[in-house]
C-alpha positions as CSV (number, residue, x, y, z in Angstrom):
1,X,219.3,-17.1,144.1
2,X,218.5,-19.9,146.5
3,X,215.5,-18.1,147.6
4,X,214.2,-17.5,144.6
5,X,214.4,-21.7,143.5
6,X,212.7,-22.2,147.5
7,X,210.1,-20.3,146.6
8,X,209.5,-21.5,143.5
9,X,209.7,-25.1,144.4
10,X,207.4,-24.3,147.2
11,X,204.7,-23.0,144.7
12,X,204.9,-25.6,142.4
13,X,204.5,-27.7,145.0
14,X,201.3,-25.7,146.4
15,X,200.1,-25.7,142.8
16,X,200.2,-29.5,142.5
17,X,199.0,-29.9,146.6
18,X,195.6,-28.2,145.2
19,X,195.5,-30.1,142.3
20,X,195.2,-33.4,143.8
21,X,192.8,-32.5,146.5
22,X,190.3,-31.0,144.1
23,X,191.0,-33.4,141.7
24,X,189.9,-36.0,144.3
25,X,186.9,-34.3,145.8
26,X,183.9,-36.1,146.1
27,X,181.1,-35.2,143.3
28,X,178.2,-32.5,145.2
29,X,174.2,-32.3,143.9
30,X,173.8,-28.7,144.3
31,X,170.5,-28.6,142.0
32,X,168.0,-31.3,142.6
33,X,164.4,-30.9,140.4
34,X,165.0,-27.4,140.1
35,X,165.6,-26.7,143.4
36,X,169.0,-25.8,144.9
37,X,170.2,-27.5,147.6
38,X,171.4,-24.3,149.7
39,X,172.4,-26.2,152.4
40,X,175.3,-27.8,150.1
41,X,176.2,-24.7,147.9
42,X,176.8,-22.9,151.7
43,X,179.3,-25.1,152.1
44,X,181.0,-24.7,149.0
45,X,183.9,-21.8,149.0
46,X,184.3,-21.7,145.0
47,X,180.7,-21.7,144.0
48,X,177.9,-19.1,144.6
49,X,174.1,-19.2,143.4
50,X,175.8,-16.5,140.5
51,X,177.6,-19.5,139.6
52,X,175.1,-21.8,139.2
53,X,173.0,-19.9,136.9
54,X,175.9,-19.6,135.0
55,X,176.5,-23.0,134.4
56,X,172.3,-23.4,133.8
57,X,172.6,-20.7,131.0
58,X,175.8,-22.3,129.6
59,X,174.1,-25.4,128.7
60,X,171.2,-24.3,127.0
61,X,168.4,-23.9,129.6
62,X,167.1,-20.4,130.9
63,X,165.5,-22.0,134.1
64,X,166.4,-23.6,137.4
65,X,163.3,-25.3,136.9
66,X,164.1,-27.2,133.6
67,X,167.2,-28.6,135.4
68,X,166.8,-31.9,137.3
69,X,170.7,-32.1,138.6
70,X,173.6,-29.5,138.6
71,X,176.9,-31.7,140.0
72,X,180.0,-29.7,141.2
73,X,182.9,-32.0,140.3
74,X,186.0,-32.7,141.9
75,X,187.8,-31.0,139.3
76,X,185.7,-27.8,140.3
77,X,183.4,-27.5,136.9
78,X,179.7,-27.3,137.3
79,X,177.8,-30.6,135.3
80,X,174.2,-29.9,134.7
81,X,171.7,-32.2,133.4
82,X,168.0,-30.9,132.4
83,X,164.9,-32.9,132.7
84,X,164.4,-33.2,129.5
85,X,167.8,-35.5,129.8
86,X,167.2,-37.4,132.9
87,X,163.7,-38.4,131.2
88,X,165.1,-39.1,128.1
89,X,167.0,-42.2,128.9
């Protein structure tokens, strides 16, 4: 029994431990004008180049090219703003 409540008290506490660090991870441009940044998505362990064109798709656009930033955010989701956005404003 007291194994089982160490272990789960160590995993909540691993849960909440990973939380916090990628909650608090500093905002990455991995698309700039269409072109990725592959220097910045190497270094990333929890996004590939599958991912990112996911993400494009996702919000509307069927390029690279028509996307002027793609930001991986702390909290691990993939924020992608087109041209036609950047130029809009």
């Amino acid at each position: 029994m007291t194994i089982t409540i160490l272990a789960a008290a160590v995993a909540v506490a691993l849960l909440v431990g990973s939380f916090l660090v990628n909650r608090w991870r500093a905002p990455r441009v991995l698309i700039y004008q269409g072109r990725v940044l592959e220097e910045r998505l190497g270094n990333s362990p929890i996004v590939s180049r599958l991912d990112l064109l996911r993400a494009v798709n996702a919000h509307g656009l069927t390029s690279l090219g028509d996307v002027e930033y793609a930001v991986l955010e702390g909290n691990g989701w993939i924020r992608v703003i087109s041209r036609e956005q950047a130029f809009s404003r």
